[in-house]
MMTF fields as JSON, N, C-alpha, C and O atoms, coordinates in Angstrom:
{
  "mmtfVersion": "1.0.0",
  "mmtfProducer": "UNKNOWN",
  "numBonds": 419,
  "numAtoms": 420,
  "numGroups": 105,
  "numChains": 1,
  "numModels": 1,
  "chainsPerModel": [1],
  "groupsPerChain": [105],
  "chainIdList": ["A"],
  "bondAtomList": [4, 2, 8, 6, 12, 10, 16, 14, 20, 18, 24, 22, 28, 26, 32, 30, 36, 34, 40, 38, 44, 42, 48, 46, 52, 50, 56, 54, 60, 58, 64, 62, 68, 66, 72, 70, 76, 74, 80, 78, 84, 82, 88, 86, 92, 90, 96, 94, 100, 98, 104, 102, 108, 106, 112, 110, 116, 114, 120, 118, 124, 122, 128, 126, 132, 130, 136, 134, 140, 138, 144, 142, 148, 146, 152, 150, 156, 154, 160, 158, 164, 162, 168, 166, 172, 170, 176, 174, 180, 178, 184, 182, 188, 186, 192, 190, 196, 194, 200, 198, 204, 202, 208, 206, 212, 210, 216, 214, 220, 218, 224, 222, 228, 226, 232, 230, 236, 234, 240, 238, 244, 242, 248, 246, 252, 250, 256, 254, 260, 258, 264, 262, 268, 266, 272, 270, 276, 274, 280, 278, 284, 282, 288, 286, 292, 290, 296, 294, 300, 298, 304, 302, 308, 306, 312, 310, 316, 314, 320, 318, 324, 322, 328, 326, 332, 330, 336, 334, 340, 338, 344, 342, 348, 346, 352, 350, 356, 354, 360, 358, 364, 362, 368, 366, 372, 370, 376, 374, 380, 378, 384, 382, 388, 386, 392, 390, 396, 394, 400, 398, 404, 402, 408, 406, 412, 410, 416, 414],
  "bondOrderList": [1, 1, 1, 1, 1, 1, 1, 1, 1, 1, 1, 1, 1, 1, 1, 1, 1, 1, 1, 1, 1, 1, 1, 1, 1, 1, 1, 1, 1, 1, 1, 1, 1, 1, 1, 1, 1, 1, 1, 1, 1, 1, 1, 1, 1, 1, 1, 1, 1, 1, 1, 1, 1, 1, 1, 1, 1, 1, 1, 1, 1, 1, 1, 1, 1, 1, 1, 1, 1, 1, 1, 1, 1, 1, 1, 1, 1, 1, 1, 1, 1, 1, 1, 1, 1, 1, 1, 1, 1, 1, 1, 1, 1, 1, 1, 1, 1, 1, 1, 1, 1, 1, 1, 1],
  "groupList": [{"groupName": "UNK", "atomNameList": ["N", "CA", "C", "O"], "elementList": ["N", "C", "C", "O"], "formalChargeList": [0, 0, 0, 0], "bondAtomList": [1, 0, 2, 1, 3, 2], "bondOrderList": [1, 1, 2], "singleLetterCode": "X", "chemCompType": "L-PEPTIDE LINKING"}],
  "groupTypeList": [0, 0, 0, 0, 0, 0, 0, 0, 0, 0, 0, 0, 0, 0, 0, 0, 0, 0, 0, 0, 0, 0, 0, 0, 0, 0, 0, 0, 0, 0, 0, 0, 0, 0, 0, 0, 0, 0, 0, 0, 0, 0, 0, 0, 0, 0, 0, 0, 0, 0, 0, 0, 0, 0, 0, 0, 0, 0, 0, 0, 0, 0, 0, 0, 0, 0, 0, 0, 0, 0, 0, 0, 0, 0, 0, 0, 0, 0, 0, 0, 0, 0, 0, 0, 0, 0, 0, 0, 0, 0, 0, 0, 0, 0, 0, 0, 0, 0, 0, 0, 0, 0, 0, 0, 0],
  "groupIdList": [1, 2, 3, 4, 5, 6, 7, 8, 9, 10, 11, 12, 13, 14, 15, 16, 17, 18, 19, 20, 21, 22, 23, 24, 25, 26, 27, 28, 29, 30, 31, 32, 33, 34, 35, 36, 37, 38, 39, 40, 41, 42, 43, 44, 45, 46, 47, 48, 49, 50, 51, 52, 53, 54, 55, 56, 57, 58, 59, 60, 61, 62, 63, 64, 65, 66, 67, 68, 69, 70, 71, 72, 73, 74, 75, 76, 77, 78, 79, 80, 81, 82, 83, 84, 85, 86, 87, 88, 89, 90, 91, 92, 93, 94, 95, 96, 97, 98, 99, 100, 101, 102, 103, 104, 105],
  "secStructList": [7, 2, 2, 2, 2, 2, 2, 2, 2, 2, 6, 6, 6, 6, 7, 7, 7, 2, 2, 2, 2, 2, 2, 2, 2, 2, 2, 2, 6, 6, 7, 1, 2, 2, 2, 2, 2, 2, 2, 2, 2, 1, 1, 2, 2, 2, 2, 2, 7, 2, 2, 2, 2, 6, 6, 3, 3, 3, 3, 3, 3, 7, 1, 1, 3, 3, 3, 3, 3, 3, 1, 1, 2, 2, 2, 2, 2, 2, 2, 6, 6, 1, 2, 2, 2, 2, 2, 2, 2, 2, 2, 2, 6, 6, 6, 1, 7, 7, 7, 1, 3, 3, 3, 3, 7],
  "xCoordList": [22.107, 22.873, 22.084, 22.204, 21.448, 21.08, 19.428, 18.815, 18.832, 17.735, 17.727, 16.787, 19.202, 19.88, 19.958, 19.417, 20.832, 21.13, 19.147, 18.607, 18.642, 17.18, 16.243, 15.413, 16.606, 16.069, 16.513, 15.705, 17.861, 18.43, 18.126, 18.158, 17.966, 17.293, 15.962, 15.559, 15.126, 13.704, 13.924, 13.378, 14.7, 14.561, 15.373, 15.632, 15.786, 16.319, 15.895, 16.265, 14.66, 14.099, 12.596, 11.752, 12.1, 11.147, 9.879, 8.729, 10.697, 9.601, 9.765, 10.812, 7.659, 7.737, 7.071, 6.37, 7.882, 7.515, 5.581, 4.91, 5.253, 3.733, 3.327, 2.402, 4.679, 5.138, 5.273, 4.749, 6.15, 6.609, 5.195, 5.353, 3.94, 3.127, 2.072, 1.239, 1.908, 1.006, 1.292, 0.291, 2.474, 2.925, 2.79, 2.296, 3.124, 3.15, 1.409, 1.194, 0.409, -0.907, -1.754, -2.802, -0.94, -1.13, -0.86, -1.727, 0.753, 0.807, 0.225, 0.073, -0.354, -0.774, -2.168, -2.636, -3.235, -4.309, -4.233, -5.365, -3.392, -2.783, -3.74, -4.729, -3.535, -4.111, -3.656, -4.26, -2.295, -0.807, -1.237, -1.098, -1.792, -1.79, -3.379, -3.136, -4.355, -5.379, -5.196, -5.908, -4.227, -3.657, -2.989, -2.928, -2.35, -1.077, -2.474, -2.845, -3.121, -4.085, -5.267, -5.647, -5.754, -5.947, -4.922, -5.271, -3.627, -3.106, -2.353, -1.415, -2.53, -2.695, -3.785, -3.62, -5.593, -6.425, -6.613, -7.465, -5.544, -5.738, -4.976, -5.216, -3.577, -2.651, -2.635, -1.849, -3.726, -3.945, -3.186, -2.123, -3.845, -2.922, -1.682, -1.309, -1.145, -0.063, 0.831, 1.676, 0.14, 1.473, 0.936, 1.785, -0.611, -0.431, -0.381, -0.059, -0.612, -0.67, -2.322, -3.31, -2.153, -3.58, -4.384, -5.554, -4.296, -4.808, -5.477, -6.635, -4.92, -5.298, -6.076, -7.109, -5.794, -6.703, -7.957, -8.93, -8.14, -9.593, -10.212, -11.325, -9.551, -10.329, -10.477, -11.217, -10.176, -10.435, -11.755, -12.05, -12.623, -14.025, -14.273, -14.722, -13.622, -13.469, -11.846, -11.156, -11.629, -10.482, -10.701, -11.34, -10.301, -10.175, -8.941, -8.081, -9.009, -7.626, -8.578, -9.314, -8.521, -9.141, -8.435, -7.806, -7.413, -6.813, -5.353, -4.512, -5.314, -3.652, -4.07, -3.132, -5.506, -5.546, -6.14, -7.298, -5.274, -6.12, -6.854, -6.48, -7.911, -8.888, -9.054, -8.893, -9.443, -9.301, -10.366, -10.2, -11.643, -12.589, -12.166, -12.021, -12.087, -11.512, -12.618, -12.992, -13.418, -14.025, -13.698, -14.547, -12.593, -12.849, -11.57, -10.365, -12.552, -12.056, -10.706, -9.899, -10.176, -8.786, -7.736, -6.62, -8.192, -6.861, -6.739, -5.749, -8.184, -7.862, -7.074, -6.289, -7.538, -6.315, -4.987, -4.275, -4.733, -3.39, -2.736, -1.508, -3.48, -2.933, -2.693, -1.763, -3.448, -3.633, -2.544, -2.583, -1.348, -0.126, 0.678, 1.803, 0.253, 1.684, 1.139, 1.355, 0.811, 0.099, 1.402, 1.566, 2.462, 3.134, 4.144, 4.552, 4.503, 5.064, 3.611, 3.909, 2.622, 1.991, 2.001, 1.851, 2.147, 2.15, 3.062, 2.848, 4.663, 5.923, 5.714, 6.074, 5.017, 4.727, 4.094, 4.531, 2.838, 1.737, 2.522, 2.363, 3.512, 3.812, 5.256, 5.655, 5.774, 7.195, 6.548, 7.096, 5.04, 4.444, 3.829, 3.277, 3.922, 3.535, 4.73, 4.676, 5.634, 7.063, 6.979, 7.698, 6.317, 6.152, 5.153, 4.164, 5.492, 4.826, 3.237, 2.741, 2.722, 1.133, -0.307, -1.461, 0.387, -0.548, 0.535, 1.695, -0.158, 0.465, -0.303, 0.142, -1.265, -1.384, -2.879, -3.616, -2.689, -3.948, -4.652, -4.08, -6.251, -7.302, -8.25, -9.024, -8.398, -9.061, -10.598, -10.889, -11.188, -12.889, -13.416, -14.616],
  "yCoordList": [2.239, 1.231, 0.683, -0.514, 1.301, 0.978, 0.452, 0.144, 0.465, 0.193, -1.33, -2.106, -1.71, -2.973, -3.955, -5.058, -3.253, -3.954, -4.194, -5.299, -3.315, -3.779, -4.945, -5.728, -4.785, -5.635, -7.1, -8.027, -7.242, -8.705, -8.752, -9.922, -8.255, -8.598, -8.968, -9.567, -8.374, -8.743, -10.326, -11.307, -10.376, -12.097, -12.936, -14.024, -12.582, -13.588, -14.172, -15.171, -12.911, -13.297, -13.703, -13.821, -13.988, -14.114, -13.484, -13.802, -12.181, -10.817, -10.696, -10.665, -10.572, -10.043, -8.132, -7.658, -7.623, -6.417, -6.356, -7.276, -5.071, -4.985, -5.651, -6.333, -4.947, -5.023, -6.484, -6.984, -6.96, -8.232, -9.175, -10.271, -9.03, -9.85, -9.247, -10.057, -8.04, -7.937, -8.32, -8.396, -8.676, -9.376, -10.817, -11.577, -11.195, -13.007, -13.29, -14.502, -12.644, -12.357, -12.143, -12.624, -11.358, -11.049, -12.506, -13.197, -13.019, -14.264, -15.425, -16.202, -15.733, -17.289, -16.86, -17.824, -15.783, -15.56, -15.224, -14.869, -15.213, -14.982, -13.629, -13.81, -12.525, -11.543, -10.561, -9.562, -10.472, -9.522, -8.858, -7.652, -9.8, -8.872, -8.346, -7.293, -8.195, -7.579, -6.385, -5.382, -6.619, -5.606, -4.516, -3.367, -4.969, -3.925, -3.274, -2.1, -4.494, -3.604, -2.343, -1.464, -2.36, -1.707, -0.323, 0.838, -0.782, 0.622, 1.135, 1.879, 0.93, 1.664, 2.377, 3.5, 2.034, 2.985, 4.039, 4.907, 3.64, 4.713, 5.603, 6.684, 5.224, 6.315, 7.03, 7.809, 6.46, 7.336, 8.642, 8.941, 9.314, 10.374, 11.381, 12.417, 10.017, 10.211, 9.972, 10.594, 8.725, 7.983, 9.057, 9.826, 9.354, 10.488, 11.487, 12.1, 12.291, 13.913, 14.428, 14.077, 15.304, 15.815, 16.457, 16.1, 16.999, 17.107, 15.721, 15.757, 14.897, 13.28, 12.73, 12.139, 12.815, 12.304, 12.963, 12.242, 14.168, 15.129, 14.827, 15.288, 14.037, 13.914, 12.316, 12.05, 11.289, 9.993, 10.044, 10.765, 9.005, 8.985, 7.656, 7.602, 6.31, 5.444, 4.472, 4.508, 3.787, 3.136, 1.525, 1.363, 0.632, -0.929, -1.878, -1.379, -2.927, -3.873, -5.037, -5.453, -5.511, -6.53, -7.27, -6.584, -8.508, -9.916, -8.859, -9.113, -8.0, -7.459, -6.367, -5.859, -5.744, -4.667, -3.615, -3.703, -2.339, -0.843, -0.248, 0.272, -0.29, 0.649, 1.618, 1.455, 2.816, 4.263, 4.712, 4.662, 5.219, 6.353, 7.909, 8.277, 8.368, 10.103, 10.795, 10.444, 11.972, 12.674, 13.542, 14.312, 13.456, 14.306, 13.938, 13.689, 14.067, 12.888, 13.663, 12.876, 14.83, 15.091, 14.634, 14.287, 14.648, 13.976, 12.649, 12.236, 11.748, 10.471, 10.034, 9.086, 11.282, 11.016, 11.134, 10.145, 12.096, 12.075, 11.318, 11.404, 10.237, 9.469, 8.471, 7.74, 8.27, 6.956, 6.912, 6.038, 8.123, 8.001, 7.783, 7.466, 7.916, 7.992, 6.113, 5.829, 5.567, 4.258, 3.736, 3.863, 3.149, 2.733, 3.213, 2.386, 4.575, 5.492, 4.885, 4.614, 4.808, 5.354, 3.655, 3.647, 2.819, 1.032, 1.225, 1.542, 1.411, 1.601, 2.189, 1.544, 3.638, 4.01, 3.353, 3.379, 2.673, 1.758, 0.686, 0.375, 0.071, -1.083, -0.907, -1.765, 0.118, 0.87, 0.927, 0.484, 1.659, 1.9, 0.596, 0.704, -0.618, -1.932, -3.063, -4.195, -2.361, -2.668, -4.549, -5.531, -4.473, -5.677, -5.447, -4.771, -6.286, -6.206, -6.673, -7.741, -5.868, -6.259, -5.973, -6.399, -5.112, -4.74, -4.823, -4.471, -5.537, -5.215, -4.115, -3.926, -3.574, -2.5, -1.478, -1.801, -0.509, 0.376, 0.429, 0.307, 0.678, 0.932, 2.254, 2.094, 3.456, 4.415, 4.262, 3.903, 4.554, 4.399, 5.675, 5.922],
  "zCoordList": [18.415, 19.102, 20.295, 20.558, 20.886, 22.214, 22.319, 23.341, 20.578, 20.389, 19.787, 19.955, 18.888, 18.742, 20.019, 20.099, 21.105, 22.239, 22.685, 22.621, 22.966, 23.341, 22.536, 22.995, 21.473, 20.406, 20.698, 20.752, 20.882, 21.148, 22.686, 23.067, 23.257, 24.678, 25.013, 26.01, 23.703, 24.034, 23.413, 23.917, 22.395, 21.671, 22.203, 21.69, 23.123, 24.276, 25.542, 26.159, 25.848, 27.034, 26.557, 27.445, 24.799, 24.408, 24.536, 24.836, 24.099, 24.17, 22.835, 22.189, 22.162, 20.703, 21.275, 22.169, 20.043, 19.945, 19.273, 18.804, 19.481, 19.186, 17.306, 16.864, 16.594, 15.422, 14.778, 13.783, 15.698, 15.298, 15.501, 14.964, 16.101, 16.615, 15.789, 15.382, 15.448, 14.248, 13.124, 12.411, 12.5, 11.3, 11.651, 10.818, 12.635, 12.434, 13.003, 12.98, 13.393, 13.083, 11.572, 11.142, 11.112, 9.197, 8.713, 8.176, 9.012, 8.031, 8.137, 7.194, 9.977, 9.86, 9.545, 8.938, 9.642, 9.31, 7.583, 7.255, 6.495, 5.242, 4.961, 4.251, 5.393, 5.23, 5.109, 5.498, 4.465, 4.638, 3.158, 2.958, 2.108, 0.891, 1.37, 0.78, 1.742, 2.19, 2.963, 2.996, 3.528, 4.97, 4.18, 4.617, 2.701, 1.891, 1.291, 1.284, 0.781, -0.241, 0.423, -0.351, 1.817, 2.577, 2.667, 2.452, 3.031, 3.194, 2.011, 2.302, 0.882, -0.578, -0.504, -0.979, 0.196, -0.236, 1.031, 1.222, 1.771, 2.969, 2.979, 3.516, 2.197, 2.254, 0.699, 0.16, 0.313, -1.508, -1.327, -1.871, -0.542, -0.733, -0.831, -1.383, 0.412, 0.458, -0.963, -1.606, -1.043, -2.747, -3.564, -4.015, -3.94, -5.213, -5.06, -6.077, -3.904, -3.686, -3.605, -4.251, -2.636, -2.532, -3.853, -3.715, -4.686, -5.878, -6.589, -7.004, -6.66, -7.26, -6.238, -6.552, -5.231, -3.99, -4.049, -4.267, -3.903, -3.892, -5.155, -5.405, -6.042, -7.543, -7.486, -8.433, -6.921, -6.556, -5.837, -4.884, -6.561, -6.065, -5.018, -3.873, -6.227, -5.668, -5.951, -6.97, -4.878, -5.485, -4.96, -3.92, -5.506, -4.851, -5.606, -6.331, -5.376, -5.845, -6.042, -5.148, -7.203, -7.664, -7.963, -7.158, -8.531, -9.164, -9.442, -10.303, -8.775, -8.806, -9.678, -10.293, -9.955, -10.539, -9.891, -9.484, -9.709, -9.087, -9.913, -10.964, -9.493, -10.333, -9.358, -8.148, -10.036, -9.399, -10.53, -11.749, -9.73, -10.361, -9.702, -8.536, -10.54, -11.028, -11.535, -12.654, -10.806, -11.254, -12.426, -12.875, -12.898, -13.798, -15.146, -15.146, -16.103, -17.862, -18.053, -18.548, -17.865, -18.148, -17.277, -17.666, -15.908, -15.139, -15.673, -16.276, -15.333, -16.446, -17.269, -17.31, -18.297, -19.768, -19.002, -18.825, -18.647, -18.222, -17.422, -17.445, -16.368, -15.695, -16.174, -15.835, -17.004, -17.94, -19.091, -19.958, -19.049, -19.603, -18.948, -19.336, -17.512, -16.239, -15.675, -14.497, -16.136, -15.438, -15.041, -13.827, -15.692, -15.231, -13.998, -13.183, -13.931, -12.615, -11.347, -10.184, -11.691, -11.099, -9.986, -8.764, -10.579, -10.272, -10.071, -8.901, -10.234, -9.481, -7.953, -6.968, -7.858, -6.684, -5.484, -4.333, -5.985, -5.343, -4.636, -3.455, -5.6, -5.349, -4.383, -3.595, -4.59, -3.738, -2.31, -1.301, -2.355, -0.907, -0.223, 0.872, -0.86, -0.489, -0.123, 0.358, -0.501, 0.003, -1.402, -1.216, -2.148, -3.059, -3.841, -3.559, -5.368, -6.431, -6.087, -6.445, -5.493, -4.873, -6.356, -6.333, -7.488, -8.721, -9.586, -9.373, -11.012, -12.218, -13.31, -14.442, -12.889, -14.285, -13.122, -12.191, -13.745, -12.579, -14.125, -15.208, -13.817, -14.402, -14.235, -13.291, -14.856, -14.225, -14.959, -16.1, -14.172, -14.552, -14.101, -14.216]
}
């Protein structure tokens, strides 16, 4: 309640929060899907779990596709059945449909 009442006080006396001024920074510079696709490869571990993370070699976002190199050919196979959970997650932690299909190499 009292973080509400502060909130409508800062936008009345035309105070932006740190938050609010790093987002309207992201959109007129259009760098908001760069900024998501950034913190997909920073928080890898968080979205897949430390096991998948320690086996991720490399990861990037290319034309809406994650590719993820995996040291090792059995997690592969197996992720490469979970692909679609795995783009639900990515895209849940991007708060928007930022990838349509992951690629493991």
């Amino acid at each position: 309640m009292e973080r509400r009442r502060s909130t409508e006080l800062h936008a009345r006396q035309g105070v932006t929060t740190m938050k609010e001024a790093f987002e309207e920074l992201l959109k007129v510079y259009r760098l908001q899907s760069r900024y998501k696709e950034f913190s997909i490869t920073a928080f890898w571990e968080k979205i897949m779990g430390a096991p998948i993370a320690q086996r991720t070699i490399r990861l990037f976002i290319k034309n809406e596709v994650l590719y993820v190199e995996l040291d090792s050919a059995p997690l592969k196979h197996e992720l490469n059945m979970t692909k679609t959970k795995i783009t639900q997650l990515v895209n849940k932690h991007a708060g928007e449909n930022l990838i349509r299909t992951v690629i493991f190499i």
